[in-house]
DOLUMPA-471804 format. One record per residue (C-alpha): x negated, y negated, z. Coordinates in steps of 0.05 Angstrom, whole numbers, plus 5000, padded with zeros to 4 digits. Each point is the difference from the previous one (the first is absolute). Example, Ala and Ser with C-alpha at 12.3 -4.5 7.8 and 13.67 -1.06 7.14 Angstrom:
BEGIN
475450905156
497349314987
//
This chain:
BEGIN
854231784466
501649944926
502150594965
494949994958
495350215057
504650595020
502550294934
494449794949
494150264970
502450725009
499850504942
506849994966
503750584971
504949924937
507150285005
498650364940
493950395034
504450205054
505350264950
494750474975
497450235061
506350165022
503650314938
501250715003
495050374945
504350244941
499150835005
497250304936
504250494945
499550685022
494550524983
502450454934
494050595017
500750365067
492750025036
496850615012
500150325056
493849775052
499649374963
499349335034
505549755027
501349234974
498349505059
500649314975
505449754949
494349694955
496950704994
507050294982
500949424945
493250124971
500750804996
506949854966
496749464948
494450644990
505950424981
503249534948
493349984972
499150764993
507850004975
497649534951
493450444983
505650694989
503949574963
495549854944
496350655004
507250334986
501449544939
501650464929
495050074944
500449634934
503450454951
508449804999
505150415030
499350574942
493250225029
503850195070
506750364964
496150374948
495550585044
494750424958
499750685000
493750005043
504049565053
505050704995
495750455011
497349615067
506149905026
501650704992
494150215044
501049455054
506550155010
499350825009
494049805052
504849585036
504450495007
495150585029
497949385042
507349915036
501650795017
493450015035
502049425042
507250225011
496950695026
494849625049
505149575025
504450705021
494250325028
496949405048
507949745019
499450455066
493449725023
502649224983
506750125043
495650335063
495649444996
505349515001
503050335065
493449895037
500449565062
493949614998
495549955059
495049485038
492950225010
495049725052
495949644950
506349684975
501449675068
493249795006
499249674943
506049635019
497949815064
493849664963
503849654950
504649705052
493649625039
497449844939
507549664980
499449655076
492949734982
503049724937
504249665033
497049655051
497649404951
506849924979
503249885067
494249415009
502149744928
506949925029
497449425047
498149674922
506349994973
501949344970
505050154954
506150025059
501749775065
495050465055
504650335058
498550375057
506450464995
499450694975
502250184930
502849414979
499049335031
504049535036
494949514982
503150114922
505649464996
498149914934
497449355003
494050214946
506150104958
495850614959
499850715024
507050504984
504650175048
505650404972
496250114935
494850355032
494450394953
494450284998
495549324999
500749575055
503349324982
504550304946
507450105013
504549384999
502249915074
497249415043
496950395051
492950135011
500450564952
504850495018
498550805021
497150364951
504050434947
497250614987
501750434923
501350615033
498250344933
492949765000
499850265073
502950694983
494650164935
494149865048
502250305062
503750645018
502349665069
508150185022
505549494996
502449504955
493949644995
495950614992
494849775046
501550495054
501449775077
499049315012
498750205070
493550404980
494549455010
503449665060
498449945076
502650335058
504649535032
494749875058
495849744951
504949454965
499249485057
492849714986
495549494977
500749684930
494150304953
494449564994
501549564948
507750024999
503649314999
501149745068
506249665030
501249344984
506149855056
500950305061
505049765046
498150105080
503249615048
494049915054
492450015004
501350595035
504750394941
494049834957
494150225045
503550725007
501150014930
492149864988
498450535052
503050554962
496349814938
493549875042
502250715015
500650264937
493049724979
496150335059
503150694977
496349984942
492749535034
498049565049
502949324980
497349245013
505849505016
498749244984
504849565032
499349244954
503149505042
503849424980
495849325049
506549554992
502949765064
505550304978
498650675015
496749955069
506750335028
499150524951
492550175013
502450065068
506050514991
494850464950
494849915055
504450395050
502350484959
492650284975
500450505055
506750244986
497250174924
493650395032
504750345040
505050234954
494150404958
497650245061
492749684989
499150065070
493750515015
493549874996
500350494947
504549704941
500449345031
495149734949
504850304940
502849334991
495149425004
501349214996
498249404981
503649345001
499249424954
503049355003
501849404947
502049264986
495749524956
493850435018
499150875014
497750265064
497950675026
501050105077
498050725006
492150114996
501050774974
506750344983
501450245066
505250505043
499549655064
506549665016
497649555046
495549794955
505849924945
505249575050
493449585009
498949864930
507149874986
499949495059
494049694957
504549824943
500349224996
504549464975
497349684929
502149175003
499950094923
506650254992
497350354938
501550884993
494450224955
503550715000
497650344930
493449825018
500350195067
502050614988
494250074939
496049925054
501550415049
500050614959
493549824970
496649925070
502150715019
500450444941
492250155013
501850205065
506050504981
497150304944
493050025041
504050455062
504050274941
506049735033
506949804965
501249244998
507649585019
499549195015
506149815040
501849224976
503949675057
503149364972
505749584996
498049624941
499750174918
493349645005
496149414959
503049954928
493449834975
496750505034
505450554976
499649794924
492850075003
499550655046
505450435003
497750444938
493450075033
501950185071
504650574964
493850234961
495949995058
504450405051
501450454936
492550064996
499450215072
506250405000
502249595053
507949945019
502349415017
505449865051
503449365014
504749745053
502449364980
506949594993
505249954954
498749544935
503849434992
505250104938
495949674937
497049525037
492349975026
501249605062
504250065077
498949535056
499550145074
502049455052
494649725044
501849485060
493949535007
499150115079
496949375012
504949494952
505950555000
501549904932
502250544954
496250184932
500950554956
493250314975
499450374935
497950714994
498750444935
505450525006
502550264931
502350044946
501250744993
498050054931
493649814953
502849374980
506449565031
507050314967
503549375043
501549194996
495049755053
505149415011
507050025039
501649444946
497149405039
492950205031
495650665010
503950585025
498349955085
505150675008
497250745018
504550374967
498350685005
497350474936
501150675026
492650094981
492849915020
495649454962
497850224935
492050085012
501450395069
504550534966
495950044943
494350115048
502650605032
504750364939
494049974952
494250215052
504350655025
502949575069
505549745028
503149275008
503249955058
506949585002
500449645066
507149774997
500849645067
500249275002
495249545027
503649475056
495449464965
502450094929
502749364968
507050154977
499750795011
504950474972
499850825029
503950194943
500350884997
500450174925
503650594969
494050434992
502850474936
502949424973
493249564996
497250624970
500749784928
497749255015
492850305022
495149484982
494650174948
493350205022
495950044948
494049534993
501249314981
497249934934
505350564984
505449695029
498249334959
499650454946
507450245009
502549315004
496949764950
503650584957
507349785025
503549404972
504149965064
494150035059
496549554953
505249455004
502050185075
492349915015
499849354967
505049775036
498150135062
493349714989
502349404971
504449885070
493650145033
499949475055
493350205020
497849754930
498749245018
502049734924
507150475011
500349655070
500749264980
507050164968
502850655036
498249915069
505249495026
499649615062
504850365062
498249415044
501449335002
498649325035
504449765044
498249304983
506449864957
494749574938
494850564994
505650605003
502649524933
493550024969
499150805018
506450214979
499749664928
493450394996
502150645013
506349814953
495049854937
496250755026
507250315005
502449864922
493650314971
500850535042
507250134986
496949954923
495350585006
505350365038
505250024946
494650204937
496650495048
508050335005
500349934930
493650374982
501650565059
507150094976
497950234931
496150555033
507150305028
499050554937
493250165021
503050005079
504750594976
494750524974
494449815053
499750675031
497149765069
505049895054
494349545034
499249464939
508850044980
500249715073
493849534989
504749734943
506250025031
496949685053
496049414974
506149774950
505250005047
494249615049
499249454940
507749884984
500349995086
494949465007
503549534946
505749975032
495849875066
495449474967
506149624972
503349965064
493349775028
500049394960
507649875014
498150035080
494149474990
504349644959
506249985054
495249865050
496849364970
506949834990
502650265067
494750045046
501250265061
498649805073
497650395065
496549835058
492949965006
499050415063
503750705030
498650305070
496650185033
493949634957
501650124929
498349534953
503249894920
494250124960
503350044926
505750304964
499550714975
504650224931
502450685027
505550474953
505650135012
506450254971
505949394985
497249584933
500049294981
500150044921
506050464993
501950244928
492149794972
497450515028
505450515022
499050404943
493450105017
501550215074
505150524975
494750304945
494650035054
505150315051
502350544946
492450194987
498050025071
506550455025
497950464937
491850075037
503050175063
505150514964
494750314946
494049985045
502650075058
494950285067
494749594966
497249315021
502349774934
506550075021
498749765078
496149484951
506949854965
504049995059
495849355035
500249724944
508049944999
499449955082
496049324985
506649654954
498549554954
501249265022
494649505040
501149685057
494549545039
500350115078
496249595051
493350345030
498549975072
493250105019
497049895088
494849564996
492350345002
497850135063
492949595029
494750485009
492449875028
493550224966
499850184928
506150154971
499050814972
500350124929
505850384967
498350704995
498650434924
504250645007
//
């Protein structure tokens, strides 16, 4: 895949754009007139500058109306004696004027001081009125909390107040700065807590405290009342870690719970048809009868509260239920149903499209609330997700439909993990690619360990993009299923710090705004580049920096193989050292990037590039000694192993010495200062393999038993 395909033909947002849109609104010059009293009060700063532009014009207006009459300065020092005469008589009226306001003032001081002294009280019709006021506020309101889900402008979160989901990886909204506006303030959070001008507060409202907006305890709950449901349209959660099917089935219980206290709900459950999950479908399968019984849907009288259906998916969508039912025999029957697609293609956004779209007549026919349960442990077609995530948001948005998802942990910036199969009737061994990451919109990693595609399953700490975008943006859950498959090719259970992978949260937005924000930043842009030009699925990349790891043992054609990977292995180590170059000059840019997420993408990637040239120069040295060299071992090994080839494997003693020590201590500097600065991430557990590896190459004999004779026709390697 070129990254044309990926990145391209997405809108593209100037730097300069997102300076404005971020840049804190310059506050206008005070007001000179005080308003009176029952006047509007100013709500918008345009209105404010335009009413203070009026007012320079009507200064202006006094200004000339005030100006002197023609006539010299002798015509103002030289009065007449009619000008006498009327000042005489203004002045003696003036003065009648002021004893008969000094004597009013005496008389009425008694009444102004009893007045004063007056305790003001609260009539009926005064609490009323309030009463009104605050549904109509809560009516208000209620589009606002569904405009929430809309946001674009920052990182969406599930966490109350202010989101773990913030990092700061949009790189806009305040954080200490704060302000009225949201986005203004200079810190790199997701825009910090709001900071209130307590003197605005206090000439509107006659509330107590320093805010002068009373007690903030006023509006609130009783505490009984705090443990519930999310509001419809709130963000969901995007990462939830459980450690069993059966941590994450109680946990959907309660909010199946929650959603029957308010109306009778209809449960999807979209299953995922790969073999894969046949264990899986089995464990859920059991455990439907614990869920009835924990919400006590056990009379005939509520037991059809909660009513059923259950889907299933590969290449193609199936329905197994005729009618949404509450029968749970019925239910374990259709879940038995679910089959196993030979495609080895997860259409998940559609799938899920689907599902909703089948159903949402029925819900909103029996007026019932609508969840779809996705059971997966796959991130699903690429094509298929580029094409339909958008749309399956939109349509469970449209059907107010929650989505939960159980799935597994993404691999860390990489699409792909393998899971070991044994051929039963040859007994040979083959590792069969599954779609299980990345994390984020687009890969933030090299998808080469520096000689071929990345085979590892190095652990995110997060769900695949499209499933937790699924459930934080339609008001659900993504469930984190931590525990490790037995079949997973080159599995790591690695436990991350969970507060300190708080600020490397990946970015959830959609991704034509994610495009958007690299395509703003000097430094993603070049790190993207990168890792798109060492794309070794990209079959033009592939002819120079995916390098042979195994070799004849037929000493003429391991000559010829070895010079050809030596030709591939100097333009490599070409690209390698102007790709440093270019990623060095962004170390300036590295410094202010507020997200903790793309400092380690850099620190990450460059340290990876000066690694890999010290690793590719030492490959060429091995070939080299080898030719020279070569070595000998025997062709067999019991009990009935046979010497297939030789394999370059690293390890940590090198052949070239001072040529490329320099490069081993610069790479082992950067990678000790990941595991230091980011350390409970996978960037440093990323880091730490990488030094774990060493940097020299050795080739090793491989040993493979012979395949085993089998009758009929041989079976066909399985699509996972």
């Amino acid at each position: 895949m070129s990254s044309a395909s990926l990145l391209g033909g997405m809108p593209h947002d100037s730097s300069d754009d997102a300076v404005r849109r971020g840049a804190r609104p310059t506050a206008p010059p005070p007001r000179k007139s005080t308003p009176p009293k029952g006047s509007d009060i100013v709500e918008d700063l345009s209105d404010f500058e335009e009413i203070v532009e009026d007012d320079g014009e009507a200064v202006a207006e006094d200004a000339v109306d005030s100006k002197p009459a023609r006539g010299g300065m002798g015509a103002w020092l030289t009065p007449s004696e009619d000008t006498l005469k009327s000042l005489t008589c203004t002045g003696s009226s003036a003065l009648i004027h002021m004893v008969g306001l000094i004597l009013a003032a005496l008389i009425f001081s008694g009444a102004v001081q009893m007045a004063a002294s007056r305790t003001p009280t609260f009539e009926v019709a005064d609490i009323t009125e309030y009463a009104e006021l605050e549904r109509a506020v809560s009516v208000e309101l209620e589009p606002q909390l569904a405009l929430l889900r809309e946001r674009s402008d920052a990182l969406q979160s599930s966490s109350p107040v202010v989101g773990i989901a913030g990092g700061s990886v949009s790189g806009g909204g305040g954080g200490s700065g704060g302000g009225v506006r949201a986005g203004s303030g200079s810190g790199s959070g997701p825009g910090g807590a709001p900071i209130f001008d307590a003197s605005l507060l206090n000439a509107v409202g006659n509330g107590s405290g320093s805010g002068g907006i009373g007690s903030i305890m006023m509006g609130m709950p009783s505490s009984s009342k705090l443990i519930v449901e999310a509001p419809d349209g709130q963000i969901g959660d995007a990462r939830a870690v459980v450690g069993t099917y059966q941590e994450a089935l109680d946990r959907l219980t309660q909010e199946f719970l929650w959603m029957l206290d308010k109306n009778e709900v209809l449960v999807v459950w979209l299953f995922d048809q790969s073999e894969s999950m046949k264990d899986d479908q089995k464990e859920i399968r059991e455990r439907i009868e614990h869920v009835y019984d924990q919400l006590g849907l056990v009379s005939n009288k509520n037991k059809d509260a909660l009513e059923t259906a259950v889907c299933s998916f590969g290449q193609s969508f199936v329905v197994h239920t005729r009618a949404p039912t509450s029968d749970r025999n019925t239910i374990r029957t259709a879940i038995d149903e679910v089959p196993i697609d030979k495609s080895g293609k997860e259409l998940i956004c559609s799938a899920v499209q689907r599902a909703i779209s089948v159903h949402r007549s029925y819900a909103q026919g029996s007026r019932r609330q609508m969840a779809l349960v996705l059971v997966t442990d796959e991130s699903g077609d690429q094509v298929d997700n580029n094409s339909n995530l958008e749309k399956a948001i939109a349509e469970a948005k449209s059907a107010r439909c929650k989505v939960f998802v159980l799935g597994r942990e993404a691999v860390f910036g990489y699409p792909y993990a393998y899971l070991w199969w044994k051929h039963p009737q040859t007994e040979r061994v083959h590792w069969i690619q599954i779609d299980r990451g990345p994390e984020t919109a687009f890969v933030e990693q090299l998808q080469t360990n520096g000689f071929h595609r990345r085979y590892d399953a190095h652990p995110s700490g997060f769900g695949s993009y499209e499933c937790a975008r699924l459930g934080q943006e339609t008001g659900g859950i993504f469930f984190l299923l931590p525990s490790l498959e037995t079949n997973l090719v080159h599995g790591q259970k690695i436990d991350y710090d969970l507060e300190a992978m708080r600020p490397y949260v990946p970015d959830m937005r959609s991704r034509l705004e994610n495009k958007a924000d690299i395509d703003a930043s000097p430094l993603k842009t070049m790190l993207t580049k990168v890792i798109y030009d060492l794309n070794p699925y990209n079959p033009t990349a592939a002819k120079i920096i995916v390098m042979r790891t195994e070799f004849s043992i037929d000493p003429q054609q391991f000559v010829a193989q070895a010079r050809q990977e030596q030709g591939k292995a100097i333009v490599y180590l070409d690209y390698l050292g102007r790709a440093e170059k270019e990623v060095e000059k962004l170390g300036r840019a590295r410094r202010q990037e507020p997200s903790p997420r793309w400092q380690a993408n850099y620190d990450l990637v460059y340290a990876q590039i000066v690694a890999y040239q010290a690793r590719m120069y030492e490959y060429g040295a091995a070939l080299e000694d080898f030719i020279n060299h070569p070595k000998t071992t025997p062709k067999t090994r019991p009990p009935n192993l046979l010497h297939e080839d030789w394999d370059i494997t690293t390890v940590q003693p090198i052949r070239t010495g001072a040529k490329v020590q320099p490069y081993i201590d610069r790479a082992t500097a950067m990678f000790k200062k990941i595991i230091e600065e980011h350390q409970g991430t996978p960037w440093a557990a990323r880091a730490q393999d990488e030094l774990r590896r060493g940097f020299g190459i050795e080739l090793v004999p491989d040993y493979e038993p012979p395949d085993k004779p089998y009758s009929g026709t041989l079976i066909p390697v399985p699509k996972m």
